[in-house]
FIVEX-392002 format. One line per 2 residues: their letters; for each residue x, z, y of N, C-alpha, C. Coordinates in steps of 0.001 Angstrom, whole numbers. Each point is the difference from the previous one (the first is absolute). Layout:
BEGIN
a	X:Z:Y:X:Z:Y:X:Z:Y ~ ...
//
This chain:
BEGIN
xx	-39890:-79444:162233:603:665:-1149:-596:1398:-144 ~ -803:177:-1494:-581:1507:263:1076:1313:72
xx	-335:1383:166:1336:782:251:-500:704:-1038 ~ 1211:630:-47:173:742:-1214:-841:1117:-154
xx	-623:537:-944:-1020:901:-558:1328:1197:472 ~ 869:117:-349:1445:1313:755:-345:78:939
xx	385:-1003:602:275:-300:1523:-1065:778:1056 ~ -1138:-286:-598:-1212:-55:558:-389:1533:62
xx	686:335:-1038:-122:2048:48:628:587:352 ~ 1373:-739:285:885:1294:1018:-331:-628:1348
xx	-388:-1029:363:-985:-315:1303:-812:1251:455 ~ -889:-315:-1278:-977:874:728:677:1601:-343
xx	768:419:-623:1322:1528:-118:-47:275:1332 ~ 509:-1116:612:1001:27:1318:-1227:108:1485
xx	-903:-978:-43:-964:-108:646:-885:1600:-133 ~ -171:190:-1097:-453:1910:-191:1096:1271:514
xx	941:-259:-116:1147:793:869:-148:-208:1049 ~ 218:-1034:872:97:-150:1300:-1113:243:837
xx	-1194:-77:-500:-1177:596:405:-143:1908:-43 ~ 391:401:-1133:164:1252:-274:1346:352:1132
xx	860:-207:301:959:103:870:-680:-89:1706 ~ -689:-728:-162:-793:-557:1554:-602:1572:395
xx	-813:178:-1213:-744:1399:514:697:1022:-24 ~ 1359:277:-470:1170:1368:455:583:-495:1190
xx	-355:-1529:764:1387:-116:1157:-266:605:760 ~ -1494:801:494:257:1353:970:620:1170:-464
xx	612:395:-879:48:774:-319:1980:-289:-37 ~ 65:-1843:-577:1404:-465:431:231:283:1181
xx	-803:-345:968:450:198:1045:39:1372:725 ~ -730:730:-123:641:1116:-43:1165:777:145
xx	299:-426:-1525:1186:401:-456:1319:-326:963 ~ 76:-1640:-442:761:-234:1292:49:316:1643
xx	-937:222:-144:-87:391:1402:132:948:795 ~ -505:959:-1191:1554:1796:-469:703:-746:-148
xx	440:-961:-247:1927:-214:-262:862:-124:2087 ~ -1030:-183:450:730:618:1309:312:1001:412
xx	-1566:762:-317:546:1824:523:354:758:-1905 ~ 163:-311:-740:186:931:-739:1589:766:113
xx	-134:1115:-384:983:1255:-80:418:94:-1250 ~ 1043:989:-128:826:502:-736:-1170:781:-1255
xx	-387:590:627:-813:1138:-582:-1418:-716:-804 ~ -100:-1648:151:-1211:-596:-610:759:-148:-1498
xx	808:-334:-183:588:42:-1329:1528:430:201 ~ 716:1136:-947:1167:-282:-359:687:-546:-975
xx	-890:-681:-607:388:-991:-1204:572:-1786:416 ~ 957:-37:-1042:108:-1426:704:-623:-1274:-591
xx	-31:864:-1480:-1356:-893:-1154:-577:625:-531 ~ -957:-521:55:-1020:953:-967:322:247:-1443
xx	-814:442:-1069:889:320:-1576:-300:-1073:-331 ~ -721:-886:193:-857:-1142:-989:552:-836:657
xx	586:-395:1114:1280:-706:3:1511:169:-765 ~ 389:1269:183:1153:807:-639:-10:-974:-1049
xx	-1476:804:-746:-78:-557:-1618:104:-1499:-353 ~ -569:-860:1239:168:-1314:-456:1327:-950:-17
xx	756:221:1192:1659:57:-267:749:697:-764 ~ -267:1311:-918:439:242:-560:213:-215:-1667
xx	-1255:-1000:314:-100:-976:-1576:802:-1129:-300 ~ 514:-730:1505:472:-954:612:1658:258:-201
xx	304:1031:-206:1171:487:304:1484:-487:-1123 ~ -369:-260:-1209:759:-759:-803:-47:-1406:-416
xx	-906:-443:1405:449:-1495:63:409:-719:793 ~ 543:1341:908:47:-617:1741:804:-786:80
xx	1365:15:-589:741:-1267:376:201:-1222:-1306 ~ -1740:71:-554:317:-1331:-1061:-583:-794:1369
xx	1010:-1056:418:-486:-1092:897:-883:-846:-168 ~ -517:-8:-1765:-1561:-1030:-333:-499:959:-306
xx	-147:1379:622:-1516:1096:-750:-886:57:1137 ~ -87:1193:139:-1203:431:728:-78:-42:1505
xx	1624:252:179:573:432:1454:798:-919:226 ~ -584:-1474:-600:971:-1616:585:-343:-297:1766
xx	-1093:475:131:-607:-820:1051:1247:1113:1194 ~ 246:1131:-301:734:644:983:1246:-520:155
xx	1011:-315:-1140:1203:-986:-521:393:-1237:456 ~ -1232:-609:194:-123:-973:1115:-301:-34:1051
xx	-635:1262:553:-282:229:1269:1398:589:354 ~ 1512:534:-309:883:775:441:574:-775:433
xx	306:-1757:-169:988:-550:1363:-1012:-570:1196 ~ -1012:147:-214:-729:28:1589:-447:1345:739
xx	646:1504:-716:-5:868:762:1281:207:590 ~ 1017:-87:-429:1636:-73:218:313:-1001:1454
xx	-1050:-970:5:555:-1149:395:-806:459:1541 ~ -1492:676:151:-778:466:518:874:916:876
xx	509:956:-654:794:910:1131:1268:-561:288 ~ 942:-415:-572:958:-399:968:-263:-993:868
xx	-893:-1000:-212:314:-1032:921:-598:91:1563 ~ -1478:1981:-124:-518:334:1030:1054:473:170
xx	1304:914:-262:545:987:732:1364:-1327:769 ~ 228:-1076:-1054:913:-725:1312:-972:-801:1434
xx	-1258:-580:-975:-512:-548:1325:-511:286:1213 ~ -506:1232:-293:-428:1418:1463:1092:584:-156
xx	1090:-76:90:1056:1644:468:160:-141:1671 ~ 44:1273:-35:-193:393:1150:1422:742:42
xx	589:-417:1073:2007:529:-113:128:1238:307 ~ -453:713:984:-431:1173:139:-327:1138:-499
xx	-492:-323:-967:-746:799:-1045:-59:-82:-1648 ~ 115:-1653:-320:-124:-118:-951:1514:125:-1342
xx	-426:-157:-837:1222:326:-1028:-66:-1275:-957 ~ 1097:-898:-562:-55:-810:-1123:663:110:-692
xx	939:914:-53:854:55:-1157:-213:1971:-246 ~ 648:196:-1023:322:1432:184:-1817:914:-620
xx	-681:-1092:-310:-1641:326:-146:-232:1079:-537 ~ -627:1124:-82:-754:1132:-522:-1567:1:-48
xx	-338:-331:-1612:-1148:-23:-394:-771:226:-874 ~ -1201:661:472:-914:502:-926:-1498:-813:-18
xx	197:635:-1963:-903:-1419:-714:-1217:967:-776 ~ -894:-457:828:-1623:1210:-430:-403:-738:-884
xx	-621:323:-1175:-343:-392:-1384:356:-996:-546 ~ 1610:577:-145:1049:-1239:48:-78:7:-2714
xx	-1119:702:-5:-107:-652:-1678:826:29:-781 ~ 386:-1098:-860:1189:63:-890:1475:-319:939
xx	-405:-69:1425:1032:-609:496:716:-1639:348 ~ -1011:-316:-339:629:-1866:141:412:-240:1494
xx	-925:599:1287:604:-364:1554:1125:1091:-106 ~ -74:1036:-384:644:1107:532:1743:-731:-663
xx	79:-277:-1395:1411:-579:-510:315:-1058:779 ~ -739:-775:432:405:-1114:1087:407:514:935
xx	-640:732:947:762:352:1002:1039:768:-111 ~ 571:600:-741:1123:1335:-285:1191:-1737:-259
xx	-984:-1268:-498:1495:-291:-254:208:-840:1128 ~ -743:-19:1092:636:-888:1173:729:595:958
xx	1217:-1011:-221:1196:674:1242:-164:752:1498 ~ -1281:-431:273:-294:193:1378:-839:1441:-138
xx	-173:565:-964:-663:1599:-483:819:1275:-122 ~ -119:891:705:981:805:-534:162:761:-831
xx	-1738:657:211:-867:1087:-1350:-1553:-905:42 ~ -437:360:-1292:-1657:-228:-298:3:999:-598
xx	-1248:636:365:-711:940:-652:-1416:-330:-793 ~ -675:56:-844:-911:-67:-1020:-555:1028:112
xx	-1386:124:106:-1337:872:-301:-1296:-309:-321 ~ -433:656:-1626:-835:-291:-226:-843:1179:-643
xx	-1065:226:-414:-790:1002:-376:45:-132:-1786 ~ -33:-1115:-167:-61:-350:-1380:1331:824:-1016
xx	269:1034:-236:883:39:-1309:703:-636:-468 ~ -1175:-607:-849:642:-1215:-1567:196:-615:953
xx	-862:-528:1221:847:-1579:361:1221:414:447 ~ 332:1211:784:1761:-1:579:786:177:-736
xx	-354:593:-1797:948:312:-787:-122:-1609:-211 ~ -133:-1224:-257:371:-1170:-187:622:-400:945
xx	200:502:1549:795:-720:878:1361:579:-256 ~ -146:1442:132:1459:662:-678:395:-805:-1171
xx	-521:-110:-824:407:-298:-1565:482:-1904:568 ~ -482:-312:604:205:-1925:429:1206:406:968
xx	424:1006:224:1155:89:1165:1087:-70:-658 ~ -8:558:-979:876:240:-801:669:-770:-995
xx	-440:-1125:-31:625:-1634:-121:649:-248:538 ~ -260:-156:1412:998:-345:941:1254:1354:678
xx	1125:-289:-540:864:868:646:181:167:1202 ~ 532:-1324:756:-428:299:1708:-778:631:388
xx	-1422:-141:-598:-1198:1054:577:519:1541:-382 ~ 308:490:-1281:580:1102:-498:1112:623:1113
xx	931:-717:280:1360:410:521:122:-89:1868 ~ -1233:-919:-135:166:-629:1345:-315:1185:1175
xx	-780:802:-671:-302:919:1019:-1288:-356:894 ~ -441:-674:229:-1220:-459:1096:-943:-233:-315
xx	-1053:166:-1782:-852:-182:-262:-352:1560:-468 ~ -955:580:589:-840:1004:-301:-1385:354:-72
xx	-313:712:-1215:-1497:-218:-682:-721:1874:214 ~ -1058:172:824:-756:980:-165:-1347:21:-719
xx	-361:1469:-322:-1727:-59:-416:-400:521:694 ~ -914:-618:1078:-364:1043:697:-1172:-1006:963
xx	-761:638:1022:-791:-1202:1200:448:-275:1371 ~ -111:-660:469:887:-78:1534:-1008:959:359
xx	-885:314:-254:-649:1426:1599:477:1135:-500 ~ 665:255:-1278:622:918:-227:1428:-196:217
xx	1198:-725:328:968:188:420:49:606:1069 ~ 1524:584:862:420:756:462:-224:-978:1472
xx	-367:-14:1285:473:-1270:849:1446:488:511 ~ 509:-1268:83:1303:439:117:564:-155:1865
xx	1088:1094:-105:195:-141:1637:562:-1469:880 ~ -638:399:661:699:-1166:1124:2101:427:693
xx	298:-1255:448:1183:-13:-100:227:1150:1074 ~ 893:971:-97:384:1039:1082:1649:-318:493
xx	430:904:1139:1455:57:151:695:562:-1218 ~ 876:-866:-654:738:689:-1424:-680:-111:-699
xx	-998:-790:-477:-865:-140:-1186:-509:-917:-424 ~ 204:-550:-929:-535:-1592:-385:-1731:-525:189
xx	-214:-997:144:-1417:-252:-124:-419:-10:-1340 ~ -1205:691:-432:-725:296:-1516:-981:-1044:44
xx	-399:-513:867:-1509:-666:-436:910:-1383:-569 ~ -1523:-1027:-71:625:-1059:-1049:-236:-1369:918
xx	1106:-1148:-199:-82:-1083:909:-1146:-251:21 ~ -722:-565:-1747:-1113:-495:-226:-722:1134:-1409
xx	-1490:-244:226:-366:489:-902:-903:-940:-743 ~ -537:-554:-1219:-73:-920:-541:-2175:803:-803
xx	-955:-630:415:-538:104:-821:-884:-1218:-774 ~ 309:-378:-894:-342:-969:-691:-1053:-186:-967
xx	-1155:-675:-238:-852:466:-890:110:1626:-14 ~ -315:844:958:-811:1299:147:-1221:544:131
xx	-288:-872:1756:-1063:646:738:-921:44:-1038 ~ -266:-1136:-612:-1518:-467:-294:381:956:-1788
xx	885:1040:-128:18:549:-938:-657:1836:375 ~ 287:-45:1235:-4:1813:21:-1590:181:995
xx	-280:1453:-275:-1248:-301:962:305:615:1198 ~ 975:372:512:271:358:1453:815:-1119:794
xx	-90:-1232:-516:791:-545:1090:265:-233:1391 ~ -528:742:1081:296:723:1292:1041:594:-230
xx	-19:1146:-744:1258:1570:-245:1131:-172:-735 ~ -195:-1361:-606:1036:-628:-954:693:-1080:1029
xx	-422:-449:866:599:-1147:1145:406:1037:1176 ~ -700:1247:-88:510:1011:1153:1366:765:-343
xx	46:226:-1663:1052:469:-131:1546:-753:-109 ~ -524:-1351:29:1174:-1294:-229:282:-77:1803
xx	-441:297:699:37:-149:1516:1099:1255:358 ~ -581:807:-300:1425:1642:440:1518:-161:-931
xx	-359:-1086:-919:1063:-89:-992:1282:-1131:435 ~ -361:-598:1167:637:-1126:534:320:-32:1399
xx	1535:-213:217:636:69:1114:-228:-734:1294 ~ 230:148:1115:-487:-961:637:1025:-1294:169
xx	-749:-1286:-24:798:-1276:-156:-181:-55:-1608 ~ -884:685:-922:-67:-439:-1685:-1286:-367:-10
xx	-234:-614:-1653:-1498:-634:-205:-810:645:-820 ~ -1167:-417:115:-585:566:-1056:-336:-1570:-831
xx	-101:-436:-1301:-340:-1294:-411:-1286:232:-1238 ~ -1008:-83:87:-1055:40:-246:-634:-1469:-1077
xx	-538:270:-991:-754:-1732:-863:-961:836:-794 ~ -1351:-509:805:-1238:298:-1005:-645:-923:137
xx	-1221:413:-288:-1273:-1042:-681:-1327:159:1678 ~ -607:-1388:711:-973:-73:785:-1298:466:-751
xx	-1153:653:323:-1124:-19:-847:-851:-639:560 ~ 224:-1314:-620:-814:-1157:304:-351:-226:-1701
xx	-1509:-1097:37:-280:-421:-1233:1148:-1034:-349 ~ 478:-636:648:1174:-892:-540:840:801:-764
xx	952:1371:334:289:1022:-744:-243:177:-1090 ~ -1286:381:-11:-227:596:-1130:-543:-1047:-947
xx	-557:-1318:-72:345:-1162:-852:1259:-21:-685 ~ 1315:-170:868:1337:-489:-96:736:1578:-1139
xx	-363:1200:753:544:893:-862:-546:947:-744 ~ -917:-60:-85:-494:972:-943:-1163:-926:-1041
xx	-1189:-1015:214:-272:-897:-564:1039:-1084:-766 ~ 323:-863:450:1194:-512:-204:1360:739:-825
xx	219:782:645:1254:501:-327:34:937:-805 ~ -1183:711:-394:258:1391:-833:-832:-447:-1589
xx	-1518:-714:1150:-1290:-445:-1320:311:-1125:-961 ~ 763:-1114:1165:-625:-1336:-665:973:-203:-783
xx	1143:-138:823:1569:-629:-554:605:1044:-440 ~ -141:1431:533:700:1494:-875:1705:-409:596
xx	175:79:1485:1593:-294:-92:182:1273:800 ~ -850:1022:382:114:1237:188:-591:424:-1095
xx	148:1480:-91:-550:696:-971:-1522:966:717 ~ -792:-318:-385:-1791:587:83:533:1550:321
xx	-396:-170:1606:-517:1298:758:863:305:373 ~ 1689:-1216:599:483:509:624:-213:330:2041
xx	-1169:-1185:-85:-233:133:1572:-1717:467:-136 ~ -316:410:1526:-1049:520:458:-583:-762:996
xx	-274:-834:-39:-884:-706:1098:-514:583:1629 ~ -103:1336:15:-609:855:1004:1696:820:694
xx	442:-79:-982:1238:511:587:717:-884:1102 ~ 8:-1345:-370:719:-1385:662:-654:770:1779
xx	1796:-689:668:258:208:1149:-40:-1033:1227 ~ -1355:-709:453:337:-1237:196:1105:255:1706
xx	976:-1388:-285:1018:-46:1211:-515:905:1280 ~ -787:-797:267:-819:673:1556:-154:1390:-164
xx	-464:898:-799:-109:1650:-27:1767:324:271 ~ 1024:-90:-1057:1077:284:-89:743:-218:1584
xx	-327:-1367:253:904:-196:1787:-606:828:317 ~ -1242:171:520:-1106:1097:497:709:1041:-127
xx	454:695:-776:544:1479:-464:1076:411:989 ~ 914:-1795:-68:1215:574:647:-396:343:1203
xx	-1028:-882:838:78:39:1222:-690:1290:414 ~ -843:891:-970:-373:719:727:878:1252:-406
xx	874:-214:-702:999:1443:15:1504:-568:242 ~ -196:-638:1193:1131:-8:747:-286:595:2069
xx	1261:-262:42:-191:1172:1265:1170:-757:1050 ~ 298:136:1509:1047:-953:937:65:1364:930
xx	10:1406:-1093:118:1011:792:1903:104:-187 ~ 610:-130:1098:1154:-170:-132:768:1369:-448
xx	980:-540:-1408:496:1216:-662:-756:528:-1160 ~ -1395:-585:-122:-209:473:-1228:217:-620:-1105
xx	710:-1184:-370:336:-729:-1150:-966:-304:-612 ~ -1138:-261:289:-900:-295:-663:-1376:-1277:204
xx	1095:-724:344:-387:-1702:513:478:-691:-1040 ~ -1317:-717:-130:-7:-917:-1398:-832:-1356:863
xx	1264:-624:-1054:-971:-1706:77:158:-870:-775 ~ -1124:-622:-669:-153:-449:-465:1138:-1917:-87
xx	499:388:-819:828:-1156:361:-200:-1530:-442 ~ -193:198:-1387:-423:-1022:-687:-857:124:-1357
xx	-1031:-976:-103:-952:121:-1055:193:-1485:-405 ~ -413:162:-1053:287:-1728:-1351:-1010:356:-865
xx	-1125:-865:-520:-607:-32:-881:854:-717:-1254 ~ -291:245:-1450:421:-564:-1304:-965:22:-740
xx	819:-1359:-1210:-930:-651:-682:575:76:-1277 ~ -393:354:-1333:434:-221:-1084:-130:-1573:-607
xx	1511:-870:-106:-471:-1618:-189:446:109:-1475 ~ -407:-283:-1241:173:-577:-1185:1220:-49:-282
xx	1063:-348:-816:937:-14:-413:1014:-157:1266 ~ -260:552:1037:1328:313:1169:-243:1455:270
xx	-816:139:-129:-91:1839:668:-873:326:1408 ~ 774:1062:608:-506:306:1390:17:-530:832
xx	-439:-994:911:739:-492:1686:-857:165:768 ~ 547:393:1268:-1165:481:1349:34:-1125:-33
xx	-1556:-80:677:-1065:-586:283:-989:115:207 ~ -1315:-785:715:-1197:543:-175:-224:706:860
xx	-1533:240:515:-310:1382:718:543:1025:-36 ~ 358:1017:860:492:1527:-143:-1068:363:-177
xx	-1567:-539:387:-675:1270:2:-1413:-321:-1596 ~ 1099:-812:-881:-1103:-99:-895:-44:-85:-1256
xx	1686:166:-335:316:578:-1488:1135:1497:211 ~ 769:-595:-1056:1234:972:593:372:-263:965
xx	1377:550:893:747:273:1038:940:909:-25 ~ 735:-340:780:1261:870:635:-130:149:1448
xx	656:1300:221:20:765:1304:964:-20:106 ~ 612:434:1379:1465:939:324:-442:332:1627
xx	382:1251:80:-283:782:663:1182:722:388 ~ 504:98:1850:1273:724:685:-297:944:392
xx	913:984:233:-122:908:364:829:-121:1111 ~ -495:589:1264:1150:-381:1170:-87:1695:874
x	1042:240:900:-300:1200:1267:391:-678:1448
//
């Protein structure tokens, strides 16, 4: 059967990218590879403007569930489902917490995870932060539908970056604990260009016995077929130039991270492990379900913090 005269040109589109990509992967790699030792001081930004700007175009359609930002809509009961079912199946009695939850949600957007969690019983506060403006004035403005969220008290929205928040204290005699059970970053990493200082600052932000829960993109060519060919060029079920190919975090760097900025120096709270990783698959008219390699499309992390 001959192929299509189309077909045959975003072939060769895709086949010319991935070659052009081949000759920056030293330069990918690199990068990532600063993503172990990078600092505070390599960026204090948490997106760049030309990200800013591209979610901020995005921003009055975030919660049409057939627009631009469907594929996230359907990705929100396999992130929901992602953290509770790590925090009952690893708890650790000692340390860990399941009810009573305190959590913060890093480029938590118009809000679609962040309203979910404020409304599960087992939450006590969510917090929301995002850089975007227009997009948080739509999460405010979508809050405000729901009265529970209004009255309820436990859903709260900042503008601001997690390396610019305050870190908050650890629990003292007479003083409550400030940090957060879990901290949530979801479709991020592969958004900001410091992701070291952006995973360093989600680390001081979390108590010991809380998580950090992590879902980005591997940079593998399978990747970048599936989401940015596929997904942005061919079929358009993202919107063009929301991902970066060079940015993608494959599994192995990210575990890598934890293990080398953790420590079994006793008392310093700052033992991490890697708990559980799940690769996912976008299936056709069902949605999200793990599956698949972790280390060769998307994935999910979760990551403990222990002393």
């Amino acid at each position: 059967m001959p192929s299509s005269p189309i077909m045959e040109k975003y072939l060769l589109r895709v086949v010319s990218r991935l070659t052009r990509d081949k000759r920056r992967i030293v330069a990918s790699s690199l990068s990532i590879a600063g993503f172990h030792n990078q600092t505070r001081s390599h960026s204090n930004a948490a997106f760049s403007a030309e990200e800013l700007s591209h979610f901020n175009a995005l921003a009055s359609t975030w919660w049409d569930a057939s627009g631009p930002s469907r594929l996230l809509h359907k990705m929100n009961p396999l992130r929901i489902s992602f953290i509770f079912d790590t925090i009952d199946r690893y708890a650790i009695q000692s340390v860990s917490r399941d009810t009573g939850l305190k959590i913060l949600d890093v480029g938590c957007g118009g809000g679609i995870l962040t309203e979910s969690l404020a409304r599960n019983p087992r939450v006590s506060s969510v917090t929301g932060i995002d850089m975007s403006e227009d997009v948080l004035a739509i999460a405010q403005q979508h809050k405000k539908q729901d009265p529970a969220l209004v009255f309820g008290g436990k859903l709260e929205y900042r503008l601001c970056s997690l390396l610019d928040m305050p870190v908050p204290k650890a629990a003292s005699e007479g003083q409550e604990e400030e940090r957060y059970d879990a901290v949530t970053l979801f479709e991020v990493l592969e958004h900001v260009p410091n992701p070291s200082g952006v995973l360093k600052a989600a680390t001081d932000r979390v108590r010991p016995g809380g998580w950090i829960f992590v879902s980005t993109v591997n940079r593998t060519a399978a990747a970048y077929l599936t989401t940015i060919f596929m997904g942005e060029k061919l079929l358009r079920i993202v919107p063009e130039g929301t991902h970066t190919w060079s940015k993608y975090i494959n599994e192995r760097e990210l575990r890598e991270w934890f293990n080398e900025h953790k420590t079994t120096v006793p008392g310093s709270g700052d033992h991490w492990d890697v708990i559980r990783s799940e690769g996912c698959i976008y299936v056709p008219f069902l949605g999200w379900k793990f599956g698949g390699p972790r280390d060769l499309g998307n994935y999910f992390l979760a990551a403990r913090r222990l002393q």
